[in-house]
C-alpha positions in Angstrom: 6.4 7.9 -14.7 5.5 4.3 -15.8 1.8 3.1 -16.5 -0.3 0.7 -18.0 -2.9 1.0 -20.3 -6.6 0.5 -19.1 -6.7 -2.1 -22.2 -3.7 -4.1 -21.6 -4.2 -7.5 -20.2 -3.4 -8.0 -16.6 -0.8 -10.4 -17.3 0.9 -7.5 -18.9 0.6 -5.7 -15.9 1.2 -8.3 -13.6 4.7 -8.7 -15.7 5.7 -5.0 -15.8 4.8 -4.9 -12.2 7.5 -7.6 -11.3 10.2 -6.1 -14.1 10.1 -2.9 -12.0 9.5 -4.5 -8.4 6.5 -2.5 -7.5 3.3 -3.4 -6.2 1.2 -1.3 -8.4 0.7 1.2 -11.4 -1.5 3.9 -12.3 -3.7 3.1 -15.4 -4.6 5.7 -18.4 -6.9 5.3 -21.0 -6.7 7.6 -24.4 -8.0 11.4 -24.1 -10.0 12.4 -27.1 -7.8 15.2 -28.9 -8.1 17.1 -31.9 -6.2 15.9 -35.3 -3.5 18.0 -34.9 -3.2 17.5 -31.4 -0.3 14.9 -30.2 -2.2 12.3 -27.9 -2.6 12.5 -24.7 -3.8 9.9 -21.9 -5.7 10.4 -18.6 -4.9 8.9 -15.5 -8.3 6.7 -14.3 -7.0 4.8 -11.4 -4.1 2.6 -10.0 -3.7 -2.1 -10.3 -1.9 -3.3 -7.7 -0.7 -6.7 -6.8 -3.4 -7.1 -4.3 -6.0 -6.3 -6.7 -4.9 -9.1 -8.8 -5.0 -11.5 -5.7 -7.9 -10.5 -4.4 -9.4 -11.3 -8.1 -8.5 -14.5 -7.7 -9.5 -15.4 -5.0 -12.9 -13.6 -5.2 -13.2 -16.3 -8.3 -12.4 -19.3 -6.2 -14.9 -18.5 -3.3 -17.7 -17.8 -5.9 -18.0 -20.8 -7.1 -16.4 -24.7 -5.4 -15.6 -26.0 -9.3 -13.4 -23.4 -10.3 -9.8 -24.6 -9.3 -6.5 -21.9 -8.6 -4.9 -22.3 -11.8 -8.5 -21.5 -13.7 -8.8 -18.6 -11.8 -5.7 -17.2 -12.1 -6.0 -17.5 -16.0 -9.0 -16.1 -15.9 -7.8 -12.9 -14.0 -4.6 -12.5 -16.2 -6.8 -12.8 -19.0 -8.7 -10.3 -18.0 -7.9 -6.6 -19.1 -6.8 -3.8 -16.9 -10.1 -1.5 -16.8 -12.5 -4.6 -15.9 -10.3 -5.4 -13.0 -10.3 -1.7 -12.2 -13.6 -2.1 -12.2 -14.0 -5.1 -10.0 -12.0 -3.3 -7.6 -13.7 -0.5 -7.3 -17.2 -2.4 -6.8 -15.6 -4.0 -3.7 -14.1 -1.0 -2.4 -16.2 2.2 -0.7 -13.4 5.0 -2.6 -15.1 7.5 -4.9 -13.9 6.8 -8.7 -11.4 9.9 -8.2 -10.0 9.5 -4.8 -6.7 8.8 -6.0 -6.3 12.5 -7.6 -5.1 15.1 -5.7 -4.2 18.7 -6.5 -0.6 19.7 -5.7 -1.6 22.3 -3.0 -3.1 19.7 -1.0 -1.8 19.8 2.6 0.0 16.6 3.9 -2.2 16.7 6.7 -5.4 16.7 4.2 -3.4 13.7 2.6 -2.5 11.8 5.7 -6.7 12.2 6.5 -6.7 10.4 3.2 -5.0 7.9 3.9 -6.8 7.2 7.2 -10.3 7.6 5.8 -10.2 5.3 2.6 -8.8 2.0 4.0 -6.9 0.3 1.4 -5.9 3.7 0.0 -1.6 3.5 -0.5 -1.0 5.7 -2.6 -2.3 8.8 -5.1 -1.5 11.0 -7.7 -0.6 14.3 -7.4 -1.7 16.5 -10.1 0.1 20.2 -11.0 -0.6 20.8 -14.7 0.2 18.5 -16.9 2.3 16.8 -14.5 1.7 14.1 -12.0 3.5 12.1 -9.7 2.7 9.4 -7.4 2.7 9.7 -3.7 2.7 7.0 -1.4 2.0 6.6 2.4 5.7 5.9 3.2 6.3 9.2 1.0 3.9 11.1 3.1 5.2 9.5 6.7 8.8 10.4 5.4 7.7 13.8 4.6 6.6 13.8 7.3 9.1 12.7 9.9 11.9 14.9 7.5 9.6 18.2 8.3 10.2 17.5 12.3 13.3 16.5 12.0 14.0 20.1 10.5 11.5 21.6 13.4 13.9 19.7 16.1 16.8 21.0 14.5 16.1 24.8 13.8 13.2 25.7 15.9 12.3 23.8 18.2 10.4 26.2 20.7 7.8 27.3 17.9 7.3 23.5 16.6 3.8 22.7 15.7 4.4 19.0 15.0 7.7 18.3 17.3 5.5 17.7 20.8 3.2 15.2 19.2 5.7 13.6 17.3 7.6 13.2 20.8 4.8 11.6 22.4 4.5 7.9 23.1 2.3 5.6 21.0 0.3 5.0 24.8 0.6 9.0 25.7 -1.5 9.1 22.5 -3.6 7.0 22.8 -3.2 3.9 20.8 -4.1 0.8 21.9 -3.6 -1.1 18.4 -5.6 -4.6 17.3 -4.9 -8.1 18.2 -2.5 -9.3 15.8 -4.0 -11.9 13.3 -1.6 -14.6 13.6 -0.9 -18.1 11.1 1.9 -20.7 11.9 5.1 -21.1 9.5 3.7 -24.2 8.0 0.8 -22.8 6.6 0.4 -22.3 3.4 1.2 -18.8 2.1 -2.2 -18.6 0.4 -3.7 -18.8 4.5 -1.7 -15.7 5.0 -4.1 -13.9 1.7 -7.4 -14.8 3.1 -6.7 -14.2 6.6 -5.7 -10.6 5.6 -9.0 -10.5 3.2 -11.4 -11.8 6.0 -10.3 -9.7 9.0 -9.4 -6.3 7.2 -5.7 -6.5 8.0 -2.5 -5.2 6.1 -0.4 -7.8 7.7 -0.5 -11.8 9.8 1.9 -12.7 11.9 4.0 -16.0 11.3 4.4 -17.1 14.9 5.3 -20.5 15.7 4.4 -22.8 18.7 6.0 -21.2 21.2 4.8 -18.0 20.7 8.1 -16.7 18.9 7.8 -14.1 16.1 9.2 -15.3 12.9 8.0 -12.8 10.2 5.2 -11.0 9.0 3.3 -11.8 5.7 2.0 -8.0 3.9 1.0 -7.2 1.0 4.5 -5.7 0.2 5.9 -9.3 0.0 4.0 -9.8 -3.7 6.2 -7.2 -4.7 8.5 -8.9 -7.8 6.1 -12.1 -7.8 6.4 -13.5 -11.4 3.3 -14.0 -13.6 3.8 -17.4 -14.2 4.3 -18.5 -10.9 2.2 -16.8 -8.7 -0.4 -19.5 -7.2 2.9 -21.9 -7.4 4.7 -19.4 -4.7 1.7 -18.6 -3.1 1.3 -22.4 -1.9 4.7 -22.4 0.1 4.9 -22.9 3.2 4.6 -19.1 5.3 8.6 -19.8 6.4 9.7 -20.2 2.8 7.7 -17.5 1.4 9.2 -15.4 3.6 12.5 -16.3 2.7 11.8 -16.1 -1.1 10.1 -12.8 -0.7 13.5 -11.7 1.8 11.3 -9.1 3.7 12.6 -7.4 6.7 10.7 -7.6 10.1 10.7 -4.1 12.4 9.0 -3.8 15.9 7.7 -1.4 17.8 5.8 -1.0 21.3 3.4 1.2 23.1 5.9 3.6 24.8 8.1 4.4 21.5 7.2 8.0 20.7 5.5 8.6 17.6 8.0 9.9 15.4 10.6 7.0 16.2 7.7 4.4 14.4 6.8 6.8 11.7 10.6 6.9 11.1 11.0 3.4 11.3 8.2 2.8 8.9 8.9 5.5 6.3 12.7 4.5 6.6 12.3 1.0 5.7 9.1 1.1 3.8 7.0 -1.0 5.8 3.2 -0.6 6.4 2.5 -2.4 9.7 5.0 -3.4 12.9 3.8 -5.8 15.2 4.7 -6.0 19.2 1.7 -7.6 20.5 -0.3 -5.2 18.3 -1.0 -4.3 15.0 0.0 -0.4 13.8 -0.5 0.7 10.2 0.9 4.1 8.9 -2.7 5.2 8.3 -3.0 5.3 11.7 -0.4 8.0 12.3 -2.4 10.5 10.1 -4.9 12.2 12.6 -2.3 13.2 15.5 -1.0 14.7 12.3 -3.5 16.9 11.3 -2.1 20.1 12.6 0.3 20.3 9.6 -0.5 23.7 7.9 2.4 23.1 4.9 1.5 22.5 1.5 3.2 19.2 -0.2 6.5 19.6 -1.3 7.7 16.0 -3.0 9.4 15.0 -5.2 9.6 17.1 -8.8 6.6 16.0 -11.7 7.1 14.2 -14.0 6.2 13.9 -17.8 3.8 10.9 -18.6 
């Protein structure tokens, strides 16, 4: 499984990140061993693409003299653990929240997910194994498990007649969606996610017309160098740099039609006149008595 040292820089990270098209990494830092023992590292957290952003721009609205490029410099500077650390002082997760014993039950996980916003992904721990787990992996999990209900046994399915139920039979009403035009720049689409506590802003232009969304996801494979450079683009040709797919959804599609469509394609929020991220399917979930079964540990 790759990582990244607490002590590397974050331009290192940032870098890897990009080389392997992923928006973030767990972090180790060196486990104290005997002589004879071969080393060892623990696992103390995850960087992610948004941390590094966030960094940024947490530098630039500090203080009116320091300009983009300054910041960015100083962030990538910066190592790994400190901004580890910065993101953990802005953030209400407990310093272990992304460690998880394997016996967890995906329903515990999904509640997880759900009750640590800004929580995308953890490690699951079965000896001296780990692997990481992401929403998507949890939804798909998920959405496999009634798949196999509908298919086998469908009259003593526990998850099957929630999963069948509309998005309005449930009880979902969504959020406004936090729109920004196509000419904006894509920096716009950062701070209106950071202000209003979204995952995702709409690029909708004057007629009302849905062009795109701008997530989180769409840093994935941004290079170091060029970050605030790609950043300034207008949203329209972000969006076609960053080649990210737009799926929709509405009120009456059942429940495990979205989940599919989001764990499918990997998304984290659909839009259709309201906002729906996957850590809102978790609690109509809860009734999921199974203990995780992903994908097989790996060595570090």
């Amino acid at each position: 499984m790759e990582s990244i040292p607490g002590t590397d820089s974050v331009a290192t990270a940032v870098a890897k990140m990009g080389q392997l098209r992923v928006l973030s990494l767990p972090v180790t830092t060196p486990l104290s061993t005997k002589a004879n023992d071969p080393p060892r590292n623990l696992y103390v957290g995850f960087i992610s693409m948004w941390d590094v952003v966030n960094a940024v721009w947490a530098r630039i609205a500090k203080s009116d003299e320091v300009k983009e490029e300054a910041a960015v410099e100083q962030v990538l500077e910066g190592s790994v653990k400190d901004l580890l650390k910065e993101a953990a002082e802005r953030s209400m997760f407990s310093p272990m929240s992304f460690l998880y014993a394997s016996s967890i039950t995906l329903g515990h996980l999904l509640d997880s997910f759900s009750a640590q916003r800004g929580l995308h992904r953890v490690l699951l721990q079965t000896g001296g194994h780990h692997v990481v787990v992401s929403q998507s992996d949890a939804v798909r999990i998920l959405v496999d498990y009634t798949e196999e209900e509908q298919q086998v046994s469908p009259e003593s399915a526990t998850l099957l007649p929630v999963m069948l139920q509309s998005l309005r039979q449930l009880g979902f009403t969504g959020s406004d969606v936090v729109k920004m035009r196509p000419s904006d720049p894509s920096t716009n689409a950062l701070r209106l996610m950071s202000v209003n506590n979204v995952q995702a802003v709409a690029v909708v232009d004057d007629k009302g017309v849905l062009l795109g969304t701008f997530s989180a996801s769409d840093l994935r494979g941004l290079d170091v160098k060029t970050i605030i450079s790609s950043l300034r683009l207008p949203a329209k040709d972000f969006l076609r740099l960053s080649a990210s797919s737009q799926f929709t959804c509405s009120l009456d599609d059942s429940l495990l039609n979205v989940a599919t469509k989001m764990a499918r394609n990997k998304v984290f929020t659909l839009l259709h006149m309201f906002s729906l991220s996957l850590s809102s399917l978790s609690s109509p979930c809860h009734v999921s008595p199974f203990s995780f079964a992903g994908p097989s540990p790996v060595d570090m």
